[in-house]
C-alpha positions in Angstrom: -42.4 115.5 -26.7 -40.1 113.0 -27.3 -38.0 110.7 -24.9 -35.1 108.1 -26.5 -33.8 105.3 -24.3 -30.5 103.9 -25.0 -30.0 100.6 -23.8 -33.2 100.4 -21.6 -33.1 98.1 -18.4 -34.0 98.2 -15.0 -33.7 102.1 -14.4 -34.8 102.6 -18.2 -38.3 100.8 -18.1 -39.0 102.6 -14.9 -38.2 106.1 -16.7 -40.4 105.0 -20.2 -43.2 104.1 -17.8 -43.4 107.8 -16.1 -42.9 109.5 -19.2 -45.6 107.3 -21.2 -48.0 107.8 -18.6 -47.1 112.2 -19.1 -48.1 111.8 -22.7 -44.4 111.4 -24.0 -43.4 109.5 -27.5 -41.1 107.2 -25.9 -38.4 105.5 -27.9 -35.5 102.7 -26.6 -33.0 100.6 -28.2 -32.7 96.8 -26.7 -30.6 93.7 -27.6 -33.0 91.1 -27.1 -36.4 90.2 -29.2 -37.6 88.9 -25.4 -36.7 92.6 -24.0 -38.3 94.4 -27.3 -41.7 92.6 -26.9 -41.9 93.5 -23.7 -41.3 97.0 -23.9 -43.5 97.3 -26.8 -46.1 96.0 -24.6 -45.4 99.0 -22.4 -45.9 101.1 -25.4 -42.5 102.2 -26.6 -41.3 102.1 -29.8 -38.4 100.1 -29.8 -35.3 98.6 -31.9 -32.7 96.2 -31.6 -29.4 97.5 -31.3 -26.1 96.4 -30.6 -23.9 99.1 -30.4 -20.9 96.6 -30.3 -21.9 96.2 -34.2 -24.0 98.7 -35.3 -23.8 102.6 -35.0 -27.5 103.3 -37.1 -31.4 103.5 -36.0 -32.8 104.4 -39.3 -36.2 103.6 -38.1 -36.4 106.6 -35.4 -37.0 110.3 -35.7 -34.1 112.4 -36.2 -35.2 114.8 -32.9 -35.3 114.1 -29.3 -36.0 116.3 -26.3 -34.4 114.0 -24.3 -32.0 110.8 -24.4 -31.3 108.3 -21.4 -28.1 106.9 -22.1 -28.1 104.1 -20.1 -25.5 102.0 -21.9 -22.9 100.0 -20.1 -19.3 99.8 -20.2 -19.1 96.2 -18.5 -16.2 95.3 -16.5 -16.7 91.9 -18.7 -15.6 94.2 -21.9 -11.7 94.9 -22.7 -11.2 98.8 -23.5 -11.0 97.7 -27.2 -14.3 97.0 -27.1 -15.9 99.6 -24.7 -13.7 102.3 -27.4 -16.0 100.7 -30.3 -19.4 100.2 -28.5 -19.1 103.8 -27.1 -17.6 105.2 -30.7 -20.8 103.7 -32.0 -22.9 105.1 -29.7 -21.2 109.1 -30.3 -21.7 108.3 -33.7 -25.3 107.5 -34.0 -25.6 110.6 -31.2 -24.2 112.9 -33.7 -26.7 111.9 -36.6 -29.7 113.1 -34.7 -31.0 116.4 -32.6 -30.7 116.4 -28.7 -31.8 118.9 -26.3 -30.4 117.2 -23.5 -28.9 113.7 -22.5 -28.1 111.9 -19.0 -26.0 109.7 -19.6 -25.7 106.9 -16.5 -22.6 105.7 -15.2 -21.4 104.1 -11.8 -19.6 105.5 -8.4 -17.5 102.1 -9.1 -15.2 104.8 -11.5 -13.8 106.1 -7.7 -11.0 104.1 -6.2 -11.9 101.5 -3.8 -10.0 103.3 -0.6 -10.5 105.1 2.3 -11.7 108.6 1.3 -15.0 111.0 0.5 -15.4 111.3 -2.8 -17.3 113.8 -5.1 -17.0 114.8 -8.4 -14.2 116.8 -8.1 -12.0 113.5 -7.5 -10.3 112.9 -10.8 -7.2 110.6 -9.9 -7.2 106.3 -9.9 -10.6 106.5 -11.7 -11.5 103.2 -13.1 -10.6 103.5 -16.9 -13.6 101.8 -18.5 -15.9 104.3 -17.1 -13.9 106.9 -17.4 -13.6 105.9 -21.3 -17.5 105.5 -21.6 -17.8 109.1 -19.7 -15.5 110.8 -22.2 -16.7 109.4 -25.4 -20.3 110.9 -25.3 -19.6 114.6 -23.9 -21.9 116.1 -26.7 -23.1 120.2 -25.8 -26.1 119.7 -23.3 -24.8 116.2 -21.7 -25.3 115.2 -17.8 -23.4 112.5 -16.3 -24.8 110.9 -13.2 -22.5 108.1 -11.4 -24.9 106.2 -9.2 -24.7 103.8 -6.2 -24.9 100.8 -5.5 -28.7 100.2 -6.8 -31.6 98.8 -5.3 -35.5 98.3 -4.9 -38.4 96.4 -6.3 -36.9 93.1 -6.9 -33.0 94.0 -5.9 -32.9 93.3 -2.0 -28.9 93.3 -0.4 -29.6 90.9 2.0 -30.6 88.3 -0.7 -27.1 87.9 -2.0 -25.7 87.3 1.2 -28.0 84.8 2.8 -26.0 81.7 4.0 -22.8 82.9 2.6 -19.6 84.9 3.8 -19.5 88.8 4.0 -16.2 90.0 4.1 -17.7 93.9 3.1 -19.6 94.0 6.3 -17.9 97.4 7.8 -17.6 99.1 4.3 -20.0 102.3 4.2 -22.7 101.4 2.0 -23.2 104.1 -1.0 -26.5 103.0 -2.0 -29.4 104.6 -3.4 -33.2 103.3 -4.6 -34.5 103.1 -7.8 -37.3 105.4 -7.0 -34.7 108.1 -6.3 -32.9 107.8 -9.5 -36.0 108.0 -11.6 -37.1 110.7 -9.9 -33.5 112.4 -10.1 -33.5 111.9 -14.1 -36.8 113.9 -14.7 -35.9 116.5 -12.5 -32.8 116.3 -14.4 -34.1 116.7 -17.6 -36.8 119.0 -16.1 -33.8 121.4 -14.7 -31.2 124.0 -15.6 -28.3 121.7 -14.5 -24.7 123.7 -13.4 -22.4 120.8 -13.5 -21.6 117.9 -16.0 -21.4 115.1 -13.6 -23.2 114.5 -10.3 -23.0 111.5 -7.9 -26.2 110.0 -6.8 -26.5 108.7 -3.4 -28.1 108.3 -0.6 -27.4 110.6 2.0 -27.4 108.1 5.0 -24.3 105.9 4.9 -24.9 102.9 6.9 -22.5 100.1 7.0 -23.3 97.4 4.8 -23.9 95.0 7.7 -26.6 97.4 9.0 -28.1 97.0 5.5 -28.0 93.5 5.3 -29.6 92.9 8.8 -32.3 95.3 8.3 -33.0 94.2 4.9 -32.9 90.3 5.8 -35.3 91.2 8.8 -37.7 93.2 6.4 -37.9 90.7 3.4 -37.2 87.2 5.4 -34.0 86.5 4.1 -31.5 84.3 6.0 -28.3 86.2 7.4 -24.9 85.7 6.3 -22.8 82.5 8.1 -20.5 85.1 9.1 -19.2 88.7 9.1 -15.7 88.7 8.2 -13.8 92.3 8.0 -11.3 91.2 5.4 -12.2 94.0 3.3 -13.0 97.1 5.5 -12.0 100.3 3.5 -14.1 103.5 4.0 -15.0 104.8 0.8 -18.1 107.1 0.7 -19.6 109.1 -1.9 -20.6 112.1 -1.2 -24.4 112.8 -3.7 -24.6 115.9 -1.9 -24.1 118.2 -5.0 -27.3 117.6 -7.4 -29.2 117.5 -4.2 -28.5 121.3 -3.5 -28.5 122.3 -6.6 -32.4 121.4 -7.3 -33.5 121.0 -3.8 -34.2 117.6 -4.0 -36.1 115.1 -1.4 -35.1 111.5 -0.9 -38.4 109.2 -0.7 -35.4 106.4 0.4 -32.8 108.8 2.9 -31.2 105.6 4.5 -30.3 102.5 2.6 -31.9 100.7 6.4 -35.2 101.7 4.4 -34.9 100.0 0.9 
């Protein structure tokens, strides 16, 4: 069985690691000889790729079970360049085999607004991931939009300590990085309905919640203030994929992370 990672970081190495230890051939593209060493070290076989330039892996098997597609369209790119990266990425797609392919995108493509929002929402979408979403629909492809992400090393209440927080009273639409891992290979494991799915926590706590509870867990200092300049109540509702393959959240509440 084989696994290919495209553009493996945080959630990617996580992923190689479960399907390495099940006995998997796991393959991932990367766009640093620092970030290829060290996933060679995990036991991948790896390439460096930038799909800005390139559109070719000639080194890698021409068959995959399963692809991660875990490459980003930045909101530091223009739409020029997220058309080419992700022309380069359907290209190289359509030289190889796939059984089936998650592709990982953000909950950031729903309007910052007051609202619940599921994947039925199709108007105001941000246009780079919107762009990103529709340039790799190949047959047998899964988009998941996930929260705002967290675990291991990624702690909210870090990036607040000392400082303002005018997002204090926005829902938080957060989920951990155990839950997404665990999300993909029941995802690839599954007969999925749908061709996009939100992934979220189901407990909606306001970011303020988060940040205390997380700063009282970790140590971290609080933020000099709360400020409610920017209050709107956007949630995401993950609800969809849960039902669909009966899923269980190790992390329910984003007061647990």
């Amino acid at each position: 069985m084989r696994i290919l990672i495209l553009g493996c970081g945080w959630v990617g190495e996580d992923v190689a690691k479960y399907y390495i230890e099940n006995g998997f051939q796991v393959y991932a593209t990367c766009t640093s000889i620092e970030k290829k060493e060290f996933l060679t070290a995990l036991g991948l076989q790896v390439a460096l790729v930038n799909f800005d330039e390139e559109s070719t892996i000639a080194e890698f098997p021409s068959n995959f079970d399963f692809v991660l597609n875990s490459i980003p369209a930045s909101s530091r790119s223009s739409m020029e360049e997220i058309a080419i990266r992700f022309q380069n990425v359907r290209r190289y797609l359509n030289q190889i085999q796939v059984k089936k392919q998650i592709f990982l995108s953000s909950i950031g493509i729903y309007p910052d607004r007051d609202g619940v929002f599921d994947e039925t929402y199709t108007k105001y979408l941000n246009e780079r991931l919107l762009l990103s979403e529709n340039s790799i629909q190949l047959d047998n492809t899964f988009i998941y939009r996930l929260g705002g992400l967290f675990g291991k090393n990624r702690i909210f209440a870090k990036y607040f300590s000392n400082r303002v927080c005018t997002t204090g009273e926005q829902p938080a639409n957060f989920i951990h990085v155990h839950d997404v891992v665990s999300l993909i290979v029941k995802g690839f494991e599954s007969d999925l309905n749908h061709s996009i799915y939100n992934l979220v926590a189901p407990d909606h706590p306001t970011k303020q919640e988060v940040i205390i509870a997380s700063a009282k867990k970790y140590g971290f200092d609080l933020p000099s203030t709360f400020d409610s300049e920017n209050s709107f109540q956007k949630i995401v509702d993950g609800s969809k994929i849960v039902k669909e393959i009966n899923f269980s959240f190790k992390y329910f509440s984003p007061l647990n992370f």
